[in-house]
TIZAMI-305271 format. One line per 3 residues: number of its first residue (from 1); their letters; for each residue x, y, z of N, C-alpha, C. Coordinates in nm, 3 decimals, m for minus. Each point is the difference from the previous one (the first is absolute). Layout:
<rs>
NUM) a) X Y Z X Y Z X Y Z ~ ...
</rs>
This chain:
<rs>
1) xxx) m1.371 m1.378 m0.295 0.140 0.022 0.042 0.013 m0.026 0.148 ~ 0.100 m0.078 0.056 0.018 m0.050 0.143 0.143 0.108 0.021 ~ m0.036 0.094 0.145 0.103 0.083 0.026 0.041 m0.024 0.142
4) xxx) 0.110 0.034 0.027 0.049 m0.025 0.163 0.058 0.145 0.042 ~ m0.033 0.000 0.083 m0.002 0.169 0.054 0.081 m0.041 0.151 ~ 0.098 0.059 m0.013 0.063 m0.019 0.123 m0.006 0.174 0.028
7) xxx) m0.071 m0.029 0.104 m0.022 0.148 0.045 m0.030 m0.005 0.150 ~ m0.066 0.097 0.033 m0.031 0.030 0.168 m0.161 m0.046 m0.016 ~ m0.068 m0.057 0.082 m0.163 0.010 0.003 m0.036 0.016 0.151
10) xxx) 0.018 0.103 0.073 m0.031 0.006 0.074 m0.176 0.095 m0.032 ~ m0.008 0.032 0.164 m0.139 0.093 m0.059 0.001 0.126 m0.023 ~ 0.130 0.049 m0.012 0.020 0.192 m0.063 0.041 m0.008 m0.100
13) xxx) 0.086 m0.111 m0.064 0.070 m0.052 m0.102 m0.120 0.068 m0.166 ~ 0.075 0.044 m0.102 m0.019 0.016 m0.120 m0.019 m0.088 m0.090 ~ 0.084 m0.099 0.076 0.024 m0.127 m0.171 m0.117 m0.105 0.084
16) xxx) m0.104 0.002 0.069 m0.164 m0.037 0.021 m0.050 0.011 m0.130 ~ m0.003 0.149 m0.030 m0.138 0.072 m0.082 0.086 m0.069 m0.121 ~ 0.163 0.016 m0.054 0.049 m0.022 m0.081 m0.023 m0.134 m0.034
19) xxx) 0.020 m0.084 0.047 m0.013 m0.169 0.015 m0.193 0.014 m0.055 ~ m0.051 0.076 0.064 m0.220 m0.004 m0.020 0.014 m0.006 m0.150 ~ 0.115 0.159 m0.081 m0.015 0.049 m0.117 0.016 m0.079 m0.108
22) xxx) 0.150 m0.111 0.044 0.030 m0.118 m0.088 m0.091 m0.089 m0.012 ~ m0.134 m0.037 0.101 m0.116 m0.094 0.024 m0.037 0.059 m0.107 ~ m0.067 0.108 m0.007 m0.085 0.061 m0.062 0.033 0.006 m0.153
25) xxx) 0.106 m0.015 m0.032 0.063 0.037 m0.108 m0.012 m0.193 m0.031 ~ m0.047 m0.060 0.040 m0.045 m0.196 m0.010 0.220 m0.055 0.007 ~ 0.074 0.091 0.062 0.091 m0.133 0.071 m0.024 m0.083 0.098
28) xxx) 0.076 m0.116 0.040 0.003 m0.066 0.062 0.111 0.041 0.139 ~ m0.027 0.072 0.109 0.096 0.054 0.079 0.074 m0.090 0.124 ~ 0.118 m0.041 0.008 0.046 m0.034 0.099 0.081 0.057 0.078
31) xxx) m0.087 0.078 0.125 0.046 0.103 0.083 0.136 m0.031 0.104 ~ 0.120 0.028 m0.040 0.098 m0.050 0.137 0.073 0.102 0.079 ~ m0.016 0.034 0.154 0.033 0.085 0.048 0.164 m0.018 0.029
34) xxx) 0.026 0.077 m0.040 0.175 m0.002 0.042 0.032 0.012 0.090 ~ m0.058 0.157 0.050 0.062 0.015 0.178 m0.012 m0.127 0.091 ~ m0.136 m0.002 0.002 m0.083 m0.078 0.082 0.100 m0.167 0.048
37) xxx) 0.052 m0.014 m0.113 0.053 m0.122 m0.046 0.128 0.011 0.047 ~ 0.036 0.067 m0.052 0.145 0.062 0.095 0.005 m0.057 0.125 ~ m0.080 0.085 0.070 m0.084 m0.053 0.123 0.008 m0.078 0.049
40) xxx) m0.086 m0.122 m0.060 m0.004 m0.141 0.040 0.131 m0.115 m0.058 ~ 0.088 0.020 m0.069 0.078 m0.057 m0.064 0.129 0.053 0.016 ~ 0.041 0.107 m0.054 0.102 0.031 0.010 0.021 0.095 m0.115
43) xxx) 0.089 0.084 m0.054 0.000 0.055 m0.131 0.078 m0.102 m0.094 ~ 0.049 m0.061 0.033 0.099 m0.089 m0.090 m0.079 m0.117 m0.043 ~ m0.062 m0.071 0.099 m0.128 m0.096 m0.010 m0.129 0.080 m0.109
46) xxx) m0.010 0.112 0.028 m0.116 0.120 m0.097 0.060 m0.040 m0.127 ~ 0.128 0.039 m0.022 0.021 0.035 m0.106 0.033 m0.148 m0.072 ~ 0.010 m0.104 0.015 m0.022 m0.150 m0.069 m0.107 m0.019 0.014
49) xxx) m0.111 0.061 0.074 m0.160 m0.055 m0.009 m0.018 0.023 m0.134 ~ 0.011 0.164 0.009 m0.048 0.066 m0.119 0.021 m0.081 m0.140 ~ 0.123 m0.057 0.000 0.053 m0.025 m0.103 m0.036 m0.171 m0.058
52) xxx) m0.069 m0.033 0.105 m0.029 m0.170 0.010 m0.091 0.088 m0.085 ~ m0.121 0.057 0.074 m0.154 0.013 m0.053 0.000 0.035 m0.121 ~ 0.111 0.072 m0.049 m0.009 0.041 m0.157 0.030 m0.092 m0.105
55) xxx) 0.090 m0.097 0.063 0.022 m0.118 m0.091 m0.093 m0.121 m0.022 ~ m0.120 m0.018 0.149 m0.098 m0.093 0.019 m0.108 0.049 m0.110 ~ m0.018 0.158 0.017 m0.120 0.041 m0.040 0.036 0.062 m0.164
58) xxx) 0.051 0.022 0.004 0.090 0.031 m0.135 m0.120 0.122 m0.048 ~ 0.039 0.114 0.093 m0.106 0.106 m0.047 0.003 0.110 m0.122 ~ m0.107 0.017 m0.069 0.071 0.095 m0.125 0.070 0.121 0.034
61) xxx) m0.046 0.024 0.151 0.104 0.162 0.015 m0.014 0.010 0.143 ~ 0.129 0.017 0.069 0.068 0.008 0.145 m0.051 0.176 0.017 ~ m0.078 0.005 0.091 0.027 0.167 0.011 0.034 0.031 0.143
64) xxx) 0.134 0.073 m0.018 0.062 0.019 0.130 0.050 0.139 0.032 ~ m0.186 0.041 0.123 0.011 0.110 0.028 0.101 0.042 0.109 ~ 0.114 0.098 m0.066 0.077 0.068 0.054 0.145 m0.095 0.051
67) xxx) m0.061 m0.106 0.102 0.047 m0.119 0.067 0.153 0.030 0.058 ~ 0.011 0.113 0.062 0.109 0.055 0.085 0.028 m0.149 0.083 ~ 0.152 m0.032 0.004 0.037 m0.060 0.057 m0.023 m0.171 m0.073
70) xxx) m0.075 0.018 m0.087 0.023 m0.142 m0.097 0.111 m0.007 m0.047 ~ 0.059 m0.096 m0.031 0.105 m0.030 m0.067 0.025 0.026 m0.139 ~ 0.038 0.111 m0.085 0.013 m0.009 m0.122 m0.023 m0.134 m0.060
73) xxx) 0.070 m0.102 0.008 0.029 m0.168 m0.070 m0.123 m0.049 m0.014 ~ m0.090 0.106 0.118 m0.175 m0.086 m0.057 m0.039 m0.010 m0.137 ~ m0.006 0.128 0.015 m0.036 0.066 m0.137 0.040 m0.036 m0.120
76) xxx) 0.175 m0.064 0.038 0.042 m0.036 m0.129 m0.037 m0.153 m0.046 ~ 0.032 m0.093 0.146 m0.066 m0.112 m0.025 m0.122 m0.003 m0.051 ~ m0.126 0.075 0.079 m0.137 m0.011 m0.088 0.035 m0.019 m0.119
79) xxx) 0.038 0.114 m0.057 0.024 m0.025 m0.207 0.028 m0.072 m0.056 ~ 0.020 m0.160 0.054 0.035 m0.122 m0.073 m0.182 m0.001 m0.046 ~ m0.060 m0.034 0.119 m0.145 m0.063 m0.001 m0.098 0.141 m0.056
82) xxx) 0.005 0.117 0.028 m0.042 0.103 m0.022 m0.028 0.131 m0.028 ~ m0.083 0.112 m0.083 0.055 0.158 0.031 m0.001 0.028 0.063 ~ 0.086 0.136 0.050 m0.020 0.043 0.167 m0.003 0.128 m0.014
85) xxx) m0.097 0.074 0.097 0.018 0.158 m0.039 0.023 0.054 0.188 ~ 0.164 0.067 m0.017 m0.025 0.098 0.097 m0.081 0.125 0.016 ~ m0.111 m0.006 0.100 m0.100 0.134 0.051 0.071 0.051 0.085
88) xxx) 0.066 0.168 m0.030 0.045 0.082 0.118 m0.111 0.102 m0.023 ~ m0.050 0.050 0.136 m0.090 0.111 m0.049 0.031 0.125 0.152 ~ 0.161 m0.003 0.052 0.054 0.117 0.047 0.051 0.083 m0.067
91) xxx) 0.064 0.123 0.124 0.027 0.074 m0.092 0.160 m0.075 m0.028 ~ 0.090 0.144 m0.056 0.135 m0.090 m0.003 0.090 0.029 0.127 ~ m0.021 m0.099 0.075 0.065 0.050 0.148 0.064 m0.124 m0.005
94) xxx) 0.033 m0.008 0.172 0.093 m0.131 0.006 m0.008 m0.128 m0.025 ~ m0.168 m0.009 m0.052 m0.035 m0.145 m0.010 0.063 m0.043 m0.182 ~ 0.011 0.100 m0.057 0.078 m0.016 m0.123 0.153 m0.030 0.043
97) xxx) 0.016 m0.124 0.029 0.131 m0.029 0.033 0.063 m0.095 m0.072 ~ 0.145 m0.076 m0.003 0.078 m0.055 m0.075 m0.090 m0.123 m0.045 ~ m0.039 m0.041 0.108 m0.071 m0.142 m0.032 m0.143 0.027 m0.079
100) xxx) m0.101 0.115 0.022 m0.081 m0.001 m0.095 0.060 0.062 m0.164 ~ 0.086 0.025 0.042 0.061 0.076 m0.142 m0.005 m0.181 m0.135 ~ 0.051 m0.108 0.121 0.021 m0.121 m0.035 m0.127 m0.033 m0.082
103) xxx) m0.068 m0.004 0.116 m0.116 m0.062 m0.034 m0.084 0.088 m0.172 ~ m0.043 0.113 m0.008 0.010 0.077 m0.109 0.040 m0.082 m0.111 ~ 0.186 m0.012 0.053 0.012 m0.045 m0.112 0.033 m0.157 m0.059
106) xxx) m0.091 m0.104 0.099 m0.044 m0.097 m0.029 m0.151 m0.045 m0.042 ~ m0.100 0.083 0.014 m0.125 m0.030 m0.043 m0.004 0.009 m0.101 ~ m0.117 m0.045 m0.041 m0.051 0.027 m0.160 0.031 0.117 m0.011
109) xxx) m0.113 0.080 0.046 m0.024 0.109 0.031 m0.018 0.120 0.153 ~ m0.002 0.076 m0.025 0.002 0.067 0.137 m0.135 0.152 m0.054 ~ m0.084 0.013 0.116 m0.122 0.095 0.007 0.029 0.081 0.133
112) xxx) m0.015 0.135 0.045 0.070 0.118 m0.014 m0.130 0.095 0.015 ~ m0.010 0.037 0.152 m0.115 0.042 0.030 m0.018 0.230 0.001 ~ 0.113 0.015 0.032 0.107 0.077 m0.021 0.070 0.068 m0.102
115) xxx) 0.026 0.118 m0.054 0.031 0.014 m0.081 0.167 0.019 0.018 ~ 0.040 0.051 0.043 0.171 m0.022 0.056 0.069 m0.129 m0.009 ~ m0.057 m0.130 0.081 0.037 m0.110 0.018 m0.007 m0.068 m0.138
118) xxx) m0.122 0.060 m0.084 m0.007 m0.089 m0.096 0.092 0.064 m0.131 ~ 0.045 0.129 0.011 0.065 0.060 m0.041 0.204 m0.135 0.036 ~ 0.023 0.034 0.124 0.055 m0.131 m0.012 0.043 m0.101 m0.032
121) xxx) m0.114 m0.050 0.018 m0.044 m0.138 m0.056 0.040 m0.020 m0.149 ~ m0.045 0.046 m0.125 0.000 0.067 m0.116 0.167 m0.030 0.002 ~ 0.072 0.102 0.031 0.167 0.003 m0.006 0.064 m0.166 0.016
124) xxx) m0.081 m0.083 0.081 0.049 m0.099 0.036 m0.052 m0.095 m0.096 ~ m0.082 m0.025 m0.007 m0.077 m0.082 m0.126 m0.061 0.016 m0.134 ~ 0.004 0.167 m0.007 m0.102 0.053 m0.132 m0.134 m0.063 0.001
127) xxx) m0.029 m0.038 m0.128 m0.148 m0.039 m0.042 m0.051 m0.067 0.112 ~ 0.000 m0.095 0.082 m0.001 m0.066 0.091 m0.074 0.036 0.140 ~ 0.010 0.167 0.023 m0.027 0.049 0.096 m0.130 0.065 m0.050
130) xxx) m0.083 0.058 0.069 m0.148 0.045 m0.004 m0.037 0.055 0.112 ~ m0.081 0.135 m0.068 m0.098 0.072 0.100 m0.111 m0.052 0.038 ~ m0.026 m0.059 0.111 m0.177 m0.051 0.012 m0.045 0.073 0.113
133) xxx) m0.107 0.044 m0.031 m0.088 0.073 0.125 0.004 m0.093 0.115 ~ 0.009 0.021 0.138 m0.019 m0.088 0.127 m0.177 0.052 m0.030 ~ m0.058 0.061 0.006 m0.157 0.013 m0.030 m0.018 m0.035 0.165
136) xxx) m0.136 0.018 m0.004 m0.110 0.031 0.128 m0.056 m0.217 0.053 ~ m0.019 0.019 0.102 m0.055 m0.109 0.021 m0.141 m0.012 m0.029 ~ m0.093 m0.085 m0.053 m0.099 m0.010 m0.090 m0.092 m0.065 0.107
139) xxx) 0.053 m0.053 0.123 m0.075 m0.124 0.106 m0.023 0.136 0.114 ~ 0.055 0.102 m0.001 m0.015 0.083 0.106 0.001 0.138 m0.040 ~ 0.058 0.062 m0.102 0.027 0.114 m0.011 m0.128 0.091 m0.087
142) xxx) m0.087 0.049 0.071 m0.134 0.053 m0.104 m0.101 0.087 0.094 ~ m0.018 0.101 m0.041 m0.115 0.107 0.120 m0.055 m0.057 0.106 ~ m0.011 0.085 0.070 m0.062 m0.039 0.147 m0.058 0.128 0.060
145) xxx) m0.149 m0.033 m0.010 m0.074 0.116 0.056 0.046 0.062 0.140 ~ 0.012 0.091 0.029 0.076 0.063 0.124 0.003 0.095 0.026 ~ m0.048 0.059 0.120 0.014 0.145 0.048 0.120 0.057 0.026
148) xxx) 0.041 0.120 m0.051 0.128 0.049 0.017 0.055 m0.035 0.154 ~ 0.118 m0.004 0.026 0.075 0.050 0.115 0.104 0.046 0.001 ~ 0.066 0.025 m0.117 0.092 0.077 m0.020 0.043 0.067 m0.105
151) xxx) 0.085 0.127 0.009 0.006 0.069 m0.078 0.110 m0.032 m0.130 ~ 0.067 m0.046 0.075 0.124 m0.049 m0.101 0.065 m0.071 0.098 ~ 0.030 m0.162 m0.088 0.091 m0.092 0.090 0.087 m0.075 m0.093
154) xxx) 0.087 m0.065 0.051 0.074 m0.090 m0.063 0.022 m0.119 0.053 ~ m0.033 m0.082 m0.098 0.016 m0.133 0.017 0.108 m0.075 m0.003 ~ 0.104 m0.047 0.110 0.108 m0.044 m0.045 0.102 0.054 0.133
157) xxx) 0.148 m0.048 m0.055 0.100 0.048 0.126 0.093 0.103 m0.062 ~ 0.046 0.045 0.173 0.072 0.174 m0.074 0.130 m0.056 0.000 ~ 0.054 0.009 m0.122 0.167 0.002 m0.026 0.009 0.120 m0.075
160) xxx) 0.157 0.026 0.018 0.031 0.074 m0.126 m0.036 0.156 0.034 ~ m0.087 0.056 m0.080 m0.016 0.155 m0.036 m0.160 m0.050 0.027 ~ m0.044 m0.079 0.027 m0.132 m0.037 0.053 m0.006 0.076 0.118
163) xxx) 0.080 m0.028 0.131 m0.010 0.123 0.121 0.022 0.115 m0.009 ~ 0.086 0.039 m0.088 m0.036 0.156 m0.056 m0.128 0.082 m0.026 ~ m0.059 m0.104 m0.058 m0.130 0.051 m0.063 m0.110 m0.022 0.081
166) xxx) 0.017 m0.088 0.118 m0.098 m0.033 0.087 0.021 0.138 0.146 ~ 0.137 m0.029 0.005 0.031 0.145 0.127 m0.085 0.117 m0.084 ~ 0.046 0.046 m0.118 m0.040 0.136 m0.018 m0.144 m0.015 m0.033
169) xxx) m0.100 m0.081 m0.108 m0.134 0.004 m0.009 m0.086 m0.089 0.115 ~ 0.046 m0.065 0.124 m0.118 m0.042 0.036 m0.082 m0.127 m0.005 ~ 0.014 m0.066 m0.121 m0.108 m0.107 m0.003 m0.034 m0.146 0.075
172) xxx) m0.087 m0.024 m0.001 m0.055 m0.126 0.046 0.106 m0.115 m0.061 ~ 0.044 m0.061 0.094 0.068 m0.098 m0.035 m0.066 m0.137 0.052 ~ 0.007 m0.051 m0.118 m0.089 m0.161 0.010 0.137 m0.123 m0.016
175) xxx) 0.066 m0.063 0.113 0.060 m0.047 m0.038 m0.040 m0.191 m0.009 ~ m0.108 m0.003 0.023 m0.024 m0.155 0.020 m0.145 m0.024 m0.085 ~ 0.030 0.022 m0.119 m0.179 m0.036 m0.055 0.078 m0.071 m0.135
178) xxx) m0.121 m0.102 0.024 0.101 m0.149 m0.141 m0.160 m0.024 m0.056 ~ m0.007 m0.052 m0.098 m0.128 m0.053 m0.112 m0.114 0.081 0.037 ~ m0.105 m0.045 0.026 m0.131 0.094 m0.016 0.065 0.076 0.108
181) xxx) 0.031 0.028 0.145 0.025 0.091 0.065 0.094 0.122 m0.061 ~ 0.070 m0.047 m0.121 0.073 0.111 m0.062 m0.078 0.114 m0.078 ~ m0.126 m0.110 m0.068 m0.084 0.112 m0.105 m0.110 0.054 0.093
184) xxx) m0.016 m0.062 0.147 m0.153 0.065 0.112 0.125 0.141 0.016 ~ 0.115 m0.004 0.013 0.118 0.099 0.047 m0.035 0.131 m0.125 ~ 0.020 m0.071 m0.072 0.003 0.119 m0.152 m0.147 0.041 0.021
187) xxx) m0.099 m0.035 0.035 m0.163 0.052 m0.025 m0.015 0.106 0.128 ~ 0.076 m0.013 0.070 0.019 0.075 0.096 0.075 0.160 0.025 ~ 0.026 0.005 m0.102 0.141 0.109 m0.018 m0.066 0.078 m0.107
190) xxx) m0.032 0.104 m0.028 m0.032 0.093 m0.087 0.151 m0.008 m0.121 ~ 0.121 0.015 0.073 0.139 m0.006 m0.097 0.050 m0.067 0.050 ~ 0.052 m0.112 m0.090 0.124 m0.106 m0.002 0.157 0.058 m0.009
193) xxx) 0.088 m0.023 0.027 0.101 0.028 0.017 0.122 m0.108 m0.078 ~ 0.054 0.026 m0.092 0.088 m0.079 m0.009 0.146 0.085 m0.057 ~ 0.094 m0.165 0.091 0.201 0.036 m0.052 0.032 m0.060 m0.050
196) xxx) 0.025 0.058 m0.179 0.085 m0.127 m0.054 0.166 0.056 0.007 ~ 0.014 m0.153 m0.021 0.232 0.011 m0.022 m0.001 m0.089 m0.118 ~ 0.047 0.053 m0.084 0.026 m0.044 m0.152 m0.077 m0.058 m0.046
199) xxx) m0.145 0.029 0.030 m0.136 m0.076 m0.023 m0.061 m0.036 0.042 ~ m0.137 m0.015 m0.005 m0.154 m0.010 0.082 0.006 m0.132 0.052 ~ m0.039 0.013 0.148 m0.054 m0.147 0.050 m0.084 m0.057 m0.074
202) xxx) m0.074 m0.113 0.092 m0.120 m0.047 m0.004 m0.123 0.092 0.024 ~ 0.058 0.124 0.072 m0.107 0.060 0.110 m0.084 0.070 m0.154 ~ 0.087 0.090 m0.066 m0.083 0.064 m0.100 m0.117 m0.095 m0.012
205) xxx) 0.015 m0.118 m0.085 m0.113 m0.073 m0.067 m0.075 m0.046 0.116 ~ 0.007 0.000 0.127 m0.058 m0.023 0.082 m0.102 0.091 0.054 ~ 0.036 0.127 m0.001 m0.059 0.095 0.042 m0.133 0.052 m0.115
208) xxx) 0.048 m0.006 m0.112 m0.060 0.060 m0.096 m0.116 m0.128 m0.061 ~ 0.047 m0.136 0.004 m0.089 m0.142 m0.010 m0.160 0.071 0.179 ~ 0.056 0.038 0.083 m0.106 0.009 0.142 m0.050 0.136 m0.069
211) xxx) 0.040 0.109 m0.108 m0.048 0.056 m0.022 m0.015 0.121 0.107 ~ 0.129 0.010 m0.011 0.089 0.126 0.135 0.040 0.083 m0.076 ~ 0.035 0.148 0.048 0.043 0.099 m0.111 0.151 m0.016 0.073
214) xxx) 0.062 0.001 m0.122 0.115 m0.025 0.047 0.114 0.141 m0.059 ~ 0.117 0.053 0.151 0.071 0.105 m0.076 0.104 m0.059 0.053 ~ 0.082 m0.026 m0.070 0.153 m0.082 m0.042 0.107 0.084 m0.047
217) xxx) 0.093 m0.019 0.056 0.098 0.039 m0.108 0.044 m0.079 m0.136 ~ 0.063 0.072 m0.094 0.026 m0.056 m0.168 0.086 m0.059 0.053 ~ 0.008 m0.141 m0.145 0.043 m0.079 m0.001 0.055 m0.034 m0.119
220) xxx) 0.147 m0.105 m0.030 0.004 0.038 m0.180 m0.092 m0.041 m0.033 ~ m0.046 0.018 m0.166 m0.071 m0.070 m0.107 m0.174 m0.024 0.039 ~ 0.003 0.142 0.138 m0.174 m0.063 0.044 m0.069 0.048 m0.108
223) xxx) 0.016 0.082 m0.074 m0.068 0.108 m0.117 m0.057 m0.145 m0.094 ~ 0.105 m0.076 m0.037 m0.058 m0.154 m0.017 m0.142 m0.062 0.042 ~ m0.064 0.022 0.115 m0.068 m0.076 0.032 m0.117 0.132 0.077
226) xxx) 0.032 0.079 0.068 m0.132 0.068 0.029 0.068 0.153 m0.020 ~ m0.090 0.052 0.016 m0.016 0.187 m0.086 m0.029 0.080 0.195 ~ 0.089 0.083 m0.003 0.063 0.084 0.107 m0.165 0.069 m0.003
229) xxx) m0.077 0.012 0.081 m0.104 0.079 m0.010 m0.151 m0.035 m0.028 ~ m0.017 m0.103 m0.055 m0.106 m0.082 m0.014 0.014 m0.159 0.046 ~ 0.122 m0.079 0.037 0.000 m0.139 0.093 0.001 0.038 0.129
232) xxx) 0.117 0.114 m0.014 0.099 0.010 0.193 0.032 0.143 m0.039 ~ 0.074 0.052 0.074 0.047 0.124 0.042 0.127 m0.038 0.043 ~ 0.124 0.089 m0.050 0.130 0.014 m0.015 0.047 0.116 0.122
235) xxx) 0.104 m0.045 0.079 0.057 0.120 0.030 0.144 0.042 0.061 ~ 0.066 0.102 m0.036 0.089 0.002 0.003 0.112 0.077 0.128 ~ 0.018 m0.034 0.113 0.057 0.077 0.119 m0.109 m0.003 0.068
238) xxx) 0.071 0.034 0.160 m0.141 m0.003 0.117 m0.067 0.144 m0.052 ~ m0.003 0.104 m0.089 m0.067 0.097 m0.013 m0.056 m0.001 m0.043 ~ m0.012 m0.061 m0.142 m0.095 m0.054 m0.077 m0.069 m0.112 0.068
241) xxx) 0.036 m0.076 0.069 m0.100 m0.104 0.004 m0.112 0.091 0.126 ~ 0.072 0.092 0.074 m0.061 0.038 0.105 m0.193 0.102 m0.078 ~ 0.081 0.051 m0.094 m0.050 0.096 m0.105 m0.139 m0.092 m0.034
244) xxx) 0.024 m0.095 m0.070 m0.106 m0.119 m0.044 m0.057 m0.047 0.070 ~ 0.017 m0.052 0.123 m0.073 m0.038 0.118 m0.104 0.102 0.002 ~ 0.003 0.157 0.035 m0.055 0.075 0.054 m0.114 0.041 m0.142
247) xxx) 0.029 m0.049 m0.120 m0.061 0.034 m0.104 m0.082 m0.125 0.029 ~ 0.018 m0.134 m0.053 m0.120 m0.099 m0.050 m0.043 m0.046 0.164 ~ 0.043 0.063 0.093 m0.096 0.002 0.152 m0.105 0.058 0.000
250) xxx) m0.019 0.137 m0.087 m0.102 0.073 m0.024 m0.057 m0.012 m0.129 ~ 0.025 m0.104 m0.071 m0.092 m0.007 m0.178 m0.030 m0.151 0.013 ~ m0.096 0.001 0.064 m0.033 m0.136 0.007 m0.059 m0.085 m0.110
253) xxx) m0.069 0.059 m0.079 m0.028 m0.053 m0.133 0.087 m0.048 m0.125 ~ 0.151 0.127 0.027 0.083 m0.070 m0.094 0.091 m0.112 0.091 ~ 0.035 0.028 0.122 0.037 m0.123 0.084 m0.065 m0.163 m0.078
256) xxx) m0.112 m0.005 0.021 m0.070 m0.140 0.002 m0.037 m0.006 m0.175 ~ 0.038 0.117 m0.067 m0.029 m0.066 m0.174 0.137 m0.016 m0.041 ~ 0.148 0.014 0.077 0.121 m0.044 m0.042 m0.057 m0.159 0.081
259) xxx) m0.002 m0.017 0.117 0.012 m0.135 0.039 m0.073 m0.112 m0.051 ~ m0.100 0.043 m0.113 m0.089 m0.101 m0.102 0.062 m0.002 m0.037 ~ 0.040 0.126 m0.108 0.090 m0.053 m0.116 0.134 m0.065 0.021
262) xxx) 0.019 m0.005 0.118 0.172 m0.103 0.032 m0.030 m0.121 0.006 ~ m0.189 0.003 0.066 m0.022 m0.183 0.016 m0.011 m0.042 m0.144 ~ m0.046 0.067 m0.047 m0.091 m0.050 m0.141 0.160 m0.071 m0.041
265) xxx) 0.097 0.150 m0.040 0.115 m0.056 m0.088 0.039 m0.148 0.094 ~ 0.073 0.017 0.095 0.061 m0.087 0.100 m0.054 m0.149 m0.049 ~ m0.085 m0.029 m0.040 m0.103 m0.102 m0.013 0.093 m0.119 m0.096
268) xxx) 0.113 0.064 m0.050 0.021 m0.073 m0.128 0.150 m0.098 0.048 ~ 0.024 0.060 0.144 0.084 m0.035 0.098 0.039 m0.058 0.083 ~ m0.124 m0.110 m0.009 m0.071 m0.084 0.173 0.141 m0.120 m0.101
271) xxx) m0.007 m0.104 0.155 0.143 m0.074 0.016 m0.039 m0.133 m0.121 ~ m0.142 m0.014 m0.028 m0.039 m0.087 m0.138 0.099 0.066 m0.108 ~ m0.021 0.124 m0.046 0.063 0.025 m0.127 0.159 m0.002 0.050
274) xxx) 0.016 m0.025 0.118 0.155 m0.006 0.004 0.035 m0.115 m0.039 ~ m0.096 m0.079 0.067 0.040 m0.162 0.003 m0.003 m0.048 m0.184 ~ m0.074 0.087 m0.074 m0.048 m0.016 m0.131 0.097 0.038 m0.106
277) xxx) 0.111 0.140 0.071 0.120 0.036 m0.053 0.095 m0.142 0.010 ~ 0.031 0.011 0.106 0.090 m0.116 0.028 0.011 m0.097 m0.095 ~ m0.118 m0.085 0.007 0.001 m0.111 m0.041 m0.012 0.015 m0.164
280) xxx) m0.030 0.118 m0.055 0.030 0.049 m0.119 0.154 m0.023 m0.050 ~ 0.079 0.073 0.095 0.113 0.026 m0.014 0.077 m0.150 0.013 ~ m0.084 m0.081 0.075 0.113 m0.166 0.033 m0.033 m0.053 m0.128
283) xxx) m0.127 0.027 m0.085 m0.079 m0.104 m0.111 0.077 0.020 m0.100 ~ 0.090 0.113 m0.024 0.078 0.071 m0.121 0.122 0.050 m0.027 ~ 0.060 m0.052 0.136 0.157 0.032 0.031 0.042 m0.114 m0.025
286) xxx) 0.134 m0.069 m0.065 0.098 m0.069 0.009 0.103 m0.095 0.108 ~ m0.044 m0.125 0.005 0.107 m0.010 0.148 0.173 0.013 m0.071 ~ 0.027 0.024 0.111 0.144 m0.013 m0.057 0.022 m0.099 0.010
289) x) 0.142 0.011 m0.125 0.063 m0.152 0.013 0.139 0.013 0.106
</rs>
């Protein structure tokens, strides 16, 4: 299968490992950066590149991650020559806007990293829309021997009810660690920290792939995929979470036999079986007419 990925490839970029997973999975990948291109061309010039290359190369499936600021008409043009699947994997904030609403509902299909958005999604297209794990990066994300240095940190930036929880508990804040520096970050931290908004980042499968104990707040439909108490640790208000900190700080044995059992599960999550969903889902869906 020959795919065109109009996505970001820079070197913090996701759709790297994603683009590795489709290799791996024996496609044929033709990586095209959008921003980048933007860039050098123009967006209007971007957006007829795109659309030359899909007609030259006539690929079995356009995958166009997120692509804020593309032109809906890409998407629709692709579908003469090809399937196309929109990848959103935010939450549902402003980047769910009129024009991706478009796009949605010009792809084949659309994948839905999120459970809210894809909730969405669903209303707009039905069958069409899909839950796929964003999963862990497989080229970087995996243990790393390491002496503690902290007690509890978080990986990531404070928005939201994130500074709430950082004023009143304290923690180590890591705001600049990308591929292996993300999982040397997690080997480092006795407790991981994570915030979801209408559903788990990347960070979960990231944290728990480096084989980090991770205490998160719930998320919908996580009961789905890992067990509150043996993957991660759940918690609910700064009292509780404050409560739990001060507990698996001092039980160090059940600390590090939840964070196996999150790698072990997590395992089934790396960005191959995403790339393996996907292309499941393009091999057996319908183009429209």
């Amino acid at each position: 299968m020959k795919i065109l990925m109009v996505a970001v490839f820079n070197e913090r970029s996701t759709n790297n490992s994603q683009a590795d997973g489709f290799e791996k999975n024996g496609a044929d990948v033709l990586c095209y950066d959008y921003r980048k291109r933007a860039k050098d061309i123009g967006a209007r010039n971007r957006d007829r590149e795109i659309v030359q290359i899909c007609s030259r190369e006539r690929p079995d499936l356009v995958f166009f991650s997120k692509c804020n600021l593309v032109n809906s008409r890409v998407v629709k043009k692709c579908n003469r020559w090809s399937k196309t699947v929109l990848w959103y994997m935010d939450p549902l904030n402003s980047n769910f806007d009129k024009e991706l609403v478009r796009k949605i509902k010009y792809a084949s299909f659309t994948c839905c990293a999120l459970q809210e958005p894809f909730f969405e999604a669903r209303k707009l297209v039905a069958e069409r829309a899909y839950f796929v794990h964003e999963g862990y990066d497989h080229t970087a994300d995996y243990p790393i021997d390491s002496d503690y240095h902290h007690d509890i940190s978080f990986i990531g930036e404070l928005r939201g009810e994130r500074q709430k929880y950082y004023d009143e508990i304290g923690f180590e804040l890591i705001t600049d660690a990308y591929g292996i520096d993300h999982s040397r970050a997690v080997g480092e931290s006795r407790i991981n920290l994570n915030f979801t908004d209408g559903g788990t980042s990347d960070r979960t499968y990231k944290v728990l792939a480096s084989e980090g104990f991770l205490l998160t707040q719930p998320w919908p439909e996580m009961e789905r995929d890992f067990v509150d108490g043996q993957d991660l640790v759940t918690f609910q208000g700064i009292r509780d979470l404050r409560s739990k900190i001060d507990y698996y700080l001092s039980h160090d044995d059940e600390r590090k036999a939840i964070a196996e059992h999150g790698y072990n599960t997590v395992q089934k999550f790396s960005r191959i079986q995403f790339a393996r969903r996907v292309l499941e889902i393009a091999s057996n869906i319908d183009v429209k007419g």
